[in-house]
C-alpha positions in Angstrom: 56.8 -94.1 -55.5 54.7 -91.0 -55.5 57.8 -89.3 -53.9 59.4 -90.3 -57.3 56.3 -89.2 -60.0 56.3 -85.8 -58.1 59.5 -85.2 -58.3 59.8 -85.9 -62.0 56.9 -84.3 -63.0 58.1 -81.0 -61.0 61.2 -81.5 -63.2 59.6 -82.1 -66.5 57.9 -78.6 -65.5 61.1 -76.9 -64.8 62.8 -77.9 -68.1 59.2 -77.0 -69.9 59.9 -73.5 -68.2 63.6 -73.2 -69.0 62.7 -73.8 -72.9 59.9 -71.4 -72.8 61.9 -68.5 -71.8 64.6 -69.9 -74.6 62.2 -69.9 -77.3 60.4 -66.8 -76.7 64.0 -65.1 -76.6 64.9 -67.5 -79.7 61.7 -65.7 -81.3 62.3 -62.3 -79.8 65.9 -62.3 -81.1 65.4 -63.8 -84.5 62.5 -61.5 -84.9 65.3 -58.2 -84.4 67.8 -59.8 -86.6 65.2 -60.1 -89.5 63.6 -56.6 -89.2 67.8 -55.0 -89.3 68.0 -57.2 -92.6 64.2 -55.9 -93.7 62.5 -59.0 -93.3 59.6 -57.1 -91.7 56.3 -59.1 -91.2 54.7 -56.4 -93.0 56.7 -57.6 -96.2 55.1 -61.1 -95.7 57.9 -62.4 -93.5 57.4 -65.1 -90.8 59.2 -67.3 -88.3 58.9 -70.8 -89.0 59.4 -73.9 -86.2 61.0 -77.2 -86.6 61.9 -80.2 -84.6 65.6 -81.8 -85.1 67.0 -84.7 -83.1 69.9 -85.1 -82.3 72.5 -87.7 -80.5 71.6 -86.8 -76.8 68.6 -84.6 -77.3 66.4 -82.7 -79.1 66.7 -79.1 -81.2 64.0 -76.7 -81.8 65.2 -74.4 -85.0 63.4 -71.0 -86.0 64.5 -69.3 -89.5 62.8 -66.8 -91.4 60.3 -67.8 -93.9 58.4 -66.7 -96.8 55.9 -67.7 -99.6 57.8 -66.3 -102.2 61.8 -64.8 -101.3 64.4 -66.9 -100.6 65.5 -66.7 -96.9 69.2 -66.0 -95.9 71.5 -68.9 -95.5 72.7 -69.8 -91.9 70.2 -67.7 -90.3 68.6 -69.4 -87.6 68.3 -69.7 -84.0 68.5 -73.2 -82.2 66.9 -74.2 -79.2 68.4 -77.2 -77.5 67.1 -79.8 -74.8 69.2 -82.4 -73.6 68.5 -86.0 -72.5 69.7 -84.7 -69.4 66.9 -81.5 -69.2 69.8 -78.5 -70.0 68.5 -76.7 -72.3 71.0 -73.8 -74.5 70.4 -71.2 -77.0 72.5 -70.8 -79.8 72.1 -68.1 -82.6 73.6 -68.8 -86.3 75.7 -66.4 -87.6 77.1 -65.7 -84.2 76.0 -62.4 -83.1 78.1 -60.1 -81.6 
C-alpha cells in the first residue's frame, strides 16, 4: 500500500511540474502577444486566471484584463489537465 501512495503522490508531483512549466509559458506567451497589441502593464493591463471544467479534465484560461478597456475577443491561452495527468497548451488565435 505504501508502494501505491508513493507512487501516486510522485505522479501528482510530476503532472504539478508539467503544468507549471505550461502556465509560466501560457503567462510568458500571452504576456508577448499583449505587449505586440500595446496592452503593456504600464497602460494598466494584466493577466487574469480562471478555472474551466471540462468533460475529462480541467482547463486553466489566462486573457488580458483591465479595469476600464475592453479586452480583445478570442485572446486567450488555455492550459489543460486531463483526468488522465497530460496536460497541453493551446493558444487562441492560433499563432503562427
Amino acid at each position: 500500500m505504501e508502494d501505491m501512495v508513493s507512487d501516486s503522490d510522485s505522479r501528482t508531483r510530476q503532472i504539478a511540474v508539467v503544468f507549471s512549466k505550461r502556465r509560466e509559458l501560457a503567462r510568458d506567451m500571452l504576456r508577448k502577444q499583449m505587449d505586440a497589441r500595446g496592452l503593456t502593464e504600464k497602460a494598466g493591463w494584466r493577466i487574469t486566471e480562471s478555472l474551466r471544467h471540462v468533460a475529462g479534465g480541467t482547463q486553466l484560461v489566462l486573457k488580458p484584463i483591465h479595469l476600464r478597456e475592453h479586452a480583445p475577443e478570442g485572446l486567450e491561452y488555455v492550459v489543460s489537465v486531463s483526468e488522465e495527468g497530460t496536460s497541453d497548451l493551446t493558444a487562441s488565435p492560433k499563432e503562427d
